[in-house]
C-alpha positions as CSV (number, residue, x, y, z in Angstrom):
1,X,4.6,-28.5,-1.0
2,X,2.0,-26.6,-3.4
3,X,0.0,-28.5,-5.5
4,X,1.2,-28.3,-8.8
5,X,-2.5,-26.6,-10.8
6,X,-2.3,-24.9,-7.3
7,X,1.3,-23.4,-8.4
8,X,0.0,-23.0,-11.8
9,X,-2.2,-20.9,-11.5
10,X,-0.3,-18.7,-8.8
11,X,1.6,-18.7,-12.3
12,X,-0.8,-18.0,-14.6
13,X,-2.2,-14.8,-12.1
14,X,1.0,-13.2,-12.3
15,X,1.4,-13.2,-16.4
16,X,-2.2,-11.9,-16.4
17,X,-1.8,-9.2,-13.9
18,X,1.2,-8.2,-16.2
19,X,-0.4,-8.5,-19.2
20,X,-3.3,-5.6,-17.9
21,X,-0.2,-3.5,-16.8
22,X,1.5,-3.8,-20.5
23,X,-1.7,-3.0,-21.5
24,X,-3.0,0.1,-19.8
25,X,0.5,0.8,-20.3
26,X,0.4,0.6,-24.2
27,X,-3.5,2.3,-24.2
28,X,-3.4,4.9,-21.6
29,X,0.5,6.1,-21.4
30,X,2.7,5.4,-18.0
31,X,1.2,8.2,-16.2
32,X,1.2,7.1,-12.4
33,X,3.4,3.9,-13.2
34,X,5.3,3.1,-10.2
35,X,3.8,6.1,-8.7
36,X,3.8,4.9,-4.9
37,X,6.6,2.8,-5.3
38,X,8.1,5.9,-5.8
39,X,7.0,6.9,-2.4
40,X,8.8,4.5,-0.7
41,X,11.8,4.7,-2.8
42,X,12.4,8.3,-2.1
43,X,11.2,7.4,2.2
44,X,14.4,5.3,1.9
45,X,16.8,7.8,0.0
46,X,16.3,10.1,3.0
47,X,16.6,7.7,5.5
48,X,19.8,6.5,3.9
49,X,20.8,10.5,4.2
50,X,19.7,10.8,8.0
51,X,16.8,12.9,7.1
52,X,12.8,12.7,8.0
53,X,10.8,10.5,5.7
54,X,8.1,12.1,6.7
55,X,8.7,15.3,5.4
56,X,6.7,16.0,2.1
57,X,9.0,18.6,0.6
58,X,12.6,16.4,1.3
59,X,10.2,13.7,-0.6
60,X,9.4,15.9,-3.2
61,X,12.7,17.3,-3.3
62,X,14.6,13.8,-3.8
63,X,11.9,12.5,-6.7
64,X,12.3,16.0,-8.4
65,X,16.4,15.2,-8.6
66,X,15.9,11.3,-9.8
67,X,14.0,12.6,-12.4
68,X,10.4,10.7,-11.6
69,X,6.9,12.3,-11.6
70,X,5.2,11.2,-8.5
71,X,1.7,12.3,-7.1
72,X,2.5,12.5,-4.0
73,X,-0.5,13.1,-1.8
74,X,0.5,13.2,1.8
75,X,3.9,12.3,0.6
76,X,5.0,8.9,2.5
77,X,2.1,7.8,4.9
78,X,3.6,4.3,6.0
79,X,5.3,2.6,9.1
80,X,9.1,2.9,9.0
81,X,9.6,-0.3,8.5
82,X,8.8,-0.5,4.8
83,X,11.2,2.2,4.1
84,X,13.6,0.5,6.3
85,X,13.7,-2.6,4.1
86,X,14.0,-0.9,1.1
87,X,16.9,1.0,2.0
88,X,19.3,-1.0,-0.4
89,X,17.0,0.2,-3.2
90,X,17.8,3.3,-2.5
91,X,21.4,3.4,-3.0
92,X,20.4,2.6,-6.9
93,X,18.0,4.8,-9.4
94,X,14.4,5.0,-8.6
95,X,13.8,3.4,-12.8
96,X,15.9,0.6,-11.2
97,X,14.5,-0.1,-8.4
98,X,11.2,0.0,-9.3
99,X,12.3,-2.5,-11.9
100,X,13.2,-4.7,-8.8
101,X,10.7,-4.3,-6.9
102,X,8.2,-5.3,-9.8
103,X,10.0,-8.5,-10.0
104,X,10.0,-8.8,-6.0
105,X,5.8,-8.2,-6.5
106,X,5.6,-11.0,-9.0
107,X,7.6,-14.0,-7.2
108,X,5.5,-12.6,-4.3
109,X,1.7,-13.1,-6.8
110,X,2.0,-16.9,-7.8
111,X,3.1,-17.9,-4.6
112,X,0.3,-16.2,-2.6
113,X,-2.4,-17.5,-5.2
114,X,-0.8,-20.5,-4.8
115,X,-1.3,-20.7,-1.5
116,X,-4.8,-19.9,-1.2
117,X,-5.7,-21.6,-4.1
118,X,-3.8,-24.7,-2.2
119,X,-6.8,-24.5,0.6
120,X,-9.2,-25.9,-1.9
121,X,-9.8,-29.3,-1.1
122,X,-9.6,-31.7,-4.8
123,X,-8.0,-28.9,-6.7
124,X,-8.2,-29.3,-10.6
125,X,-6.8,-27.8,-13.4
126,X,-10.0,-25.9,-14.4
127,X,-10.7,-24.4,-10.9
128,X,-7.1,-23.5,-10.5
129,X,-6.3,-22.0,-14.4
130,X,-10.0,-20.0,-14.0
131,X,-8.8,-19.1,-10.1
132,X,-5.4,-18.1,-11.4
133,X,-6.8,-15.9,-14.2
134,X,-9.1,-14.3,-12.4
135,X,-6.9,-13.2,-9.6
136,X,-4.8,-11.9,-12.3
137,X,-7.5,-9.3,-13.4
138,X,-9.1,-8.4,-9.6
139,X,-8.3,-4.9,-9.9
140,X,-6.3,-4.5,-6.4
141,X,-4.0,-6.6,-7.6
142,X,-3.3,-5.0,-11.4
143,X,-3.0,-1.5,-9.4
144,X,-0.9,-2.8,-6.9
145,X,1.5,-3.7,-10.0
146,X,1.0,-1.0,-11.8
147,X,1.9,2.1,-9.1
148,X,4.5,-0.3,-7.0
149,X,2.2,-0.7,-4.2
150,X,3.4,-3.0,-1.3
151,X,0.5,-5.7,-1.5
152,X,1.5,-8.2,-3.5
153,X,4.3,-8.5,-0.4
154,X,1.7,-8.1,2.0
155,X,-0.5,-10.7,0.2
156,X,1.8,-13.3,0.5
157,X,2.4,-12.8,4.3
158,X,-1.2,-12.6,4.9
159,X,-1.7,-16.0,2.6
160,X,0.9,-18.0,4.8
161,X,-1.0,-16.7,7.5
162,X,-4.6,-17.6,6.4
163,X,-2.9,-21.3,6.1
164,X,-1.8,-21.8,9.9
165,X,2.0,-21.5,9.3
166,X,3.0,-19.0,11.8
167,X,0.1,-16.8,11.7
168,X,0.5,-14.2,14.4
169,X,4.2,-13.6,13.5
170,X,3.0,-13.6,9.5
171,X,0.3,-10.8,10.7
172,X,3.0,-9.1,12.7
173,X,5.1,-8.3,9.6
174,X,2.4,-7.6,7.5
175,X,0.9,-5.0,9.8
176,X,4.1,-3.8,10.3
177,X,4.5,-3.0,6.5
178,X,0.8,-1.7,6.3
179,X,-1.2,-1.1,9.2
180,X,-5.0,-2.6,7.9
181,X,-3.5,-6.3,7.9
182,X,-3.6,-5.9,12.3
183,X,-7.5,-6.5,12.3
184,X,-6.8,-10.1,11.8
185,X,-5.4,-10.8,15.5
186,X,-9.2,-9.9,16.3
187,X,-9.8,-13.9,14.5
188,X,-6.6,-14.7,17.0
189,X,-7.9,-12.9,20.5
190,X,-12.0,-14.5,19.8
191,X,-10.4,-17.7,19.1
192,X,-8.6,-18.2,21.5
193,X,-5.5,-18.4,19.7
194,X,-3.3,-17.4,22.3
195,X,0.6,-18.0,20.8
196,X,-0.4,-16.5,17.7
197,X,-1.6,-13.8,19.3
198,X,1.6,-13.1,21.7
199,X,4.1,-13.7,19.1
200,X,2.5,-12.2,16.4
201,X,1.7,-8.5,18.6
202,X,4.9,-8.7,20.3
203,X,6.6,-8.9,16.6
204,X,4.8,-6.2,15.8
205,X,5.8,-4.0,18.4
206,X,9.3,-5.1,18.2
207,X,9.5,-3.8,14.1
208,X,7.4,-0.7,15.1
209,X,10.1,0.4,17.8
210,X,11.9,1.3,14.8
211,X,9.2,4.4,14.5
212,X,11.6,5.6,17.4
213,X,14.5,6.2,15.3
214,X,12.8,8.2,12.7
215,X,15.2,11.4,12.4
216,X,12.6,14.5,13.4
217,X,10.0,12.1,14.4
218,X,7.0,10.7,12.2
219,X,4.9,10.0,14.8
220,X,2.7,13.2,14.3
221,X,1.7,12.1,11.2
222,X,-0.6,9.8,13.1
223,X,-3.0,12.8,14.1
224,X,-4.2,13.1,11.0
225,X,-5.2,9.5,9.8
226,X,-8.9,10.3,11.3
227,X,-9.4,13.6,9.5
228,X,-11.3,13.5,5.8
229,X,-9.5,12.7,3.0
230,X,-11.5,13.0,-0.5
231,X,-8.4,11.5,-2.4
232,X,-9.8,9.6,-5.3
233,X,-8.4,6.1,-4.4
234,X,-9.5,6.0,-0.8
235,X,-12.1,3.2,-1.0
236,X,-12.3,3.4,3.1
237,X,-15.4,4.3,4.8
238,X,-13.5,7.3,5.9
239,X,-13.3,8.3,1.9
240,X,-16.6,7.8,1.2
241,X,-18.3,9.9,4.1
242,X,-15.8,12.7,2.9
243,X,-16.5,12.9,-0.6
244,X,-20.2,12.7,0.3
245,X,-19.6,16.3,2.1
246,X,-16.5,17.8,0.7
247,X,-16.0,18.6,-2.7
248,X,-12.7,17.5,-4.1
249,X,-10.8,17.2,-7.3
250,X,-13.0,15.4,-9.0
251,X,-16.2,15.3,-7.1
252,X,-19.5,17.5,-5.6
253,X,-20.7,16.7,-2.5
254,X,-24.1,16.1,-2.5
255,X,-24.5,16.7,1.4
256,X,-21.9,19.8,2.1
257,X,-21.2,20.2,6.0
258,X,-22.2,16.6,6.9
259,X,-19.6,15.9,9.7
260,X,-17.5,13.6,8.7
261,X,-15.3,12.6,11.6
262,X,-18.4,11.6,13.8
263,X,-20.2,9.7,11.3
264,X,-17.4,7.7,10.1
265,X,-16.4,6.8,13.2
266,X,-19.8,5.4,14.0
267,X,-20.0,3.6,11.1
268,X,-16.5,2.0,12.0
269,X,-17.6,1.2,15.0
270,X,-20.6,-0.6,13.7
271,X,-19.0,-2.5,11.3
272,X,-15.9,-4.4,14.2
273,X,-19.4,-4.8,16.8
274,X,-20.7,-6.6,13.4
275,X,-17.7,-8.3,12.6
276,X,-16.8,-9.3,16.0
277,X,-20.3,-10.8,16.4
278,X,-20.0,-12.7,13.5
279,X,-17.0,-13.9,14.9
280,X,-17.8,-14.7,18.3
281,X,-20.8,-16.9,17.2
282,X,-18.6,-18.8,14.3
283,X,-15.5,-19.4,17.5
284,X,-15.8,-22.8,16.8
285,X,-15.4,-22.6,12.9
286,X,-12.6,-22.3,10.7
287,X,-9.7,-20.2,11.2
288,X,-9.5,-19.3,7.4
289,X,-12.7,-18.0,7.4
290,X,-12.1,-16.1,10.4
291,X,-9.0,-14.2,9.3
292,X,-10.6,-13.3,6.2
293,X,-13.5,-11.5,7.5
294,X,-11.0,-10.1,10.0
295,X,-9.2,-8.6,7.0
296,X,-12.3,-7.4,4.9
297,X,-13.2,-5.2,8.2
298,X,-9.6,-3.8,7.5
299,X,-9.7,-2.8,4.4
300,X,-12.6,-1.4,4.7
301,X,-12.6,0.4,8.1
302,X,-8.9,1.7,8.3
303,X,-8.7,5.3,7.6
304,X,-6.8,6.5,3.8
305,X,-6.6,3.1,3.0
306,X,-6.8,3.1,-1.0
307,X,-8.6,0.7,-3.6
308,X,-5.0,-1.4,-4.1
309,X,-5.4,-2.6,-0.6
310,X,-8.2,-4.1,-1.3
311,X,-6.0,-7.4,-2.3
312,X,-6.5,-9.4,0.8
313,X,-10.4,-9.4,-0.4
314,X,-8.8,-12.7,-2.5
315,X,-8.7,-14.4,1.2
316,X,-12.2,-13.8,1.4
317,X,-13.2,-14.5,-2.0
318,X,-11.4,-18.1,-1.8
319,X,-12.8,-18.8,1.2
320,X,-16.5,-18.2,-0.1
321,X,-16.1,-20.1,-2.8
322,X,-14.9,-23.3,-0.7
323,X,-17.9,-22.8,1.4
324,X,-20.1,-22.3,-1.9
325,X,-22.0,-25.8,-1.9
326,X,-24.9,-25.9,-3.8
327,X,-25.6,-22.2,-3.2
328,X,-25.7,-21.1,-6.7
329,X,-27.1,-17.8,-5.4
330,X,-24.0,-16.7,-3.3
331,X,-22.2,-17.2,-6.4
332,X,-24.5,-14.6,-8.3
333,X,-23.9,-12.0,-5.4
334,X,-20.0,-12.3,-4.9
335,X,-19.9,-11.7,-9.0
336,X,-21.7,-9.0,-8.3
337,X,-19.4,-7.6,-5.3
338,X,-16.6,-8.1,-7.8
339,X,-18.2,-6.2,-11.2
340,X,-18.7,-3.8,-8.5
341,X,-14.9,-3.1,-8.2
342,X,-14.2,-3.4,-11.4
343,X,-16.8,-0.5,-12.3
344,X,-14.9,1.5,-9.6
345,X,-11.7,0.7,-11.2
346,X,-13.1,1.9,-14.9
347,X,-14.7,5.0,-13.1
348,X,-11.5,6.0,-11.2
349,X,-9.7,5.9,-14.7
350,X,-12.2,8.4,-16.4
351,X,-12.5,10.6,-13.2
352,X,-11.7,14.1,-14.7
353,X,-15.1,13.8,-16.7
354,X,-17.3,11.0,-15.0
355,X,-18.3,12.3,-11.6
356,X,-18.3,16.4,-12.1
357,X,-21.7,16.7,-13.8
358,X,-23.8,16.4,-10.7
359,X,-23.1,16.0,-6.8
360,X,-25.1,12.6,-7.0
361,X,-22.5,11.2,-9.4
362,X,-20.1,11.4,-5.7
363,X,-21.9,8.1,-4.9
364,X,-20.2,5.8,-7.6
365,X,-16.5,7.4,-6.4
366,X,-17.1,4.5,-3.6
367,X,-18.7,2.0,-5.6
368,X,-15.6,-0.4,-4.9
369,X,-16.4,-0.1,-1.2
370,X,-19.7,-1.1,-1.9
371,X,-18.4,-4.0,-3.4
372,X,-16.0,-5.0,-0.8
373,X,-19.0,-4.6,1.7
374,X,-20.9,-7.0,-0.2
375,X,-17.9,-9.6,-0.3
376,X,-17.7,-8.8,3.5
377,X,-21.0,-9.8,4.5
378,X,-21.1,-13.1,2.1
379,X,-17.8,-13.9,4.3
380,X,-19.5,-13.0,7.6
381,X,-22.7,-15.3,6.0
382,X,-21.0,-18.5,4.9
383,X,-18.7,-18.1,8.2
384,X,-21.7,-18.7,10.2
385,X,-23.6,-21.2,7.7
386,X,-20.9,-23.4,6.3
387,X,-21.4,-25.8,3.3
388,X,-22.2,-29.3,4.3
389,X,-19.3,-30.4,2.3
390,X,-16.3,-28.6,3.0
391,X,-14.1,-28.3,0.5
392,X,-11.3,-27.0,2.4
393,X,-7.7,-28.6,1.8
394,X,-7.0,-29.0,5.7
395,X,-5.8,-26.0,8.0
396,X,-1.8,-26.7,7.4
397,X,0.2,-26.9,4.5
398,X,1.7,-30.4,4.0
């Protein structure tokens, strides 16, 4: 059972997180509400008519007659599962089932908090009614809510997972709903964690057989995860690199022609040697911490992946702050990591006049990944040099 101020504040996130929403809502206008919700909803609509999800003009096609404005980028970009699942949504209006699916996201918020708040050893009210609240206003979380993304779902998988109640099978799911949460069987494979990691892959490749069935295919949308992508919400390395060559929408590049492909890909590849360092020298250490840094190389690495799925970071951040000790000055630089999303979230909100008046200005489009870098390495830091007193609630919940 959760602790109750555990619980609470798992409570408390939720009502904030819906409180921001109301209130961009009220200030700005709905433009982009439920906007990837949408996405799926429209995936499952074609499904449900034996047609490819994949295919960005049926998509378009289907949101145009439900009577929704959708951005739809690269249309739906997911594994089939997702759309799978919501397949009963789809036999009801996309207004309705984003309605649904809002209240799916916020059972899914308070219990995920709650877990993870939970791992702190001698909870109190004050930690957990400040933890609570400030969950509710971590800007992956608000946007998930607002545009219908999948995290919230994904959170609370990857939350059961972070507290040793079927982990591999919880990462399973979860990558099989969004593809950065499979960086976390690297904590399973260094560890040693062999079940979890069996049953959780295995899982994983059982829910993706259903990429099989996709009418027409889907599997060549794959080929073009790698290439740039200057899309304002991709917070990956990959979106950084490309807006720092390519001019896009809403940005000059200040170094035109720098290839993109190559350099990201090193950068990637320097970040898992980096991780998996960290993580083979901290084998002994705790799982928690493990999986969280496992996740932060995710979210940060996987190509296209966008500022909302930036929510695991919470595993990460709850994690530090159990291993904070007397370390006042960790503090100061995780508060730091987090203004540093919340700038990107206040910049990505005033992007038609923010970054166009000089190609430098392309820098703070990735401020947020800057952010989560510096949460990253504070993770990878406090893996490696624990507090003397842990303040971890045990590995298990009771």
């Amino acid at each position: 059972m959760l602790p109750f101020p555990a619980l609470a504040g798992g409570v408390l996130a939720a009502l904030v997180a819906l409180a921001r929403v109301f209130h961009s809502v009220l200030t700005r206008g709905p433009s982009g509400l439920f906007n990837d919700f949408y996405d799926y909803w429209a995936a499952a609509v074609l499904l449900n008519r034996g047609l490819n999800p994949y295919d960005l003009a049926a998509l378009h096609g289907v949101q145009q007659q439900a009577g929704v404005a959708s951005e739809t980028g690269t249309g739906y970009s997911y594994p089939i599962f997702l759309a799978e699942l919501l397949r009963p949504l789809a036999l009801i209006s996309a207004q309705q089932a984003a309605f649904l699916f809002t209240i799916l996201s916020l059972v899914a918020l308070p219990l995920a908090i709650g877990l993870l708040l939970g791992s702190i050893a001698g909870l109190g009210w004050p930690v957990a009614l400040v933890g609570g609240a400030a969950a509710g206003l971590f800007p992956p979380v608000i946007g998930s809510l607002y545009f219908g993304q999948a995290n919230l779902v994904v959170l609370l998988l990857l939350a059961v997972s972070y507290r040793c109640v079927a982990p591999g099978p919880m990462l399973g799911v979860a990558g099989a709903v969004k593809l950065y949460p499979l960086t976390g069987f690297l904590a399973a494979l260094l560890r040693g964690r062999w079940r979890a990691l069996r049953n959780g892959l295995a899982l994983f490749v059982l829910l993706s057989l259903l990429q099989l069935t996709v009418p027409g295919g889907g599997l060549g949308t794959a080929r073009s995860f790698l290439g740039p992508d200057t899309y304002w919400s991709n917070e990956s390395i990959n979106g950084w690199v490309s807006r720092l060559a390519i001019a896009s929408t809403w940005t000059r590049p200040p170094y035109p022609g720098l290839p993109v492909e190559p350099l990201m890909l090193a950068l990637v590849t320097l970040l898992g040697l980096l991780t998996i360092g960290a993580l083979w020298a901290a084998r002994e250490r705790s799982w928690e911490g493990a999986l969280a840094l496992t996740l932060c190389l995710g979210v940060i690495a996987a190509p296209k992946n966008s500022f909302w799925n930036y929510t695991p970071l919470l595993l990460a951040i709850v994690f530090i702050w159990v291993q904070l000790g007397r370390r006042w000055w960790l503090f100061v630089i995780g508060v730091a990591g987090w203004l540093l999303l919340e700038a990107q979230a206040q910049f990505d909100s005033a992007r038609a006049t923010v970054y166009q008046s000089s190609p430098t200005l392309s820098w703070l489009s990735s401020v947020g990944l800057y952010g989560a870098v510096i949460i990253a390495g504070l993770t990878a830091y406090v893996l490696l040099r624990p507090a003397s007193g842990d303040r971890r609630a045990g590995t298990a919940i009771a």
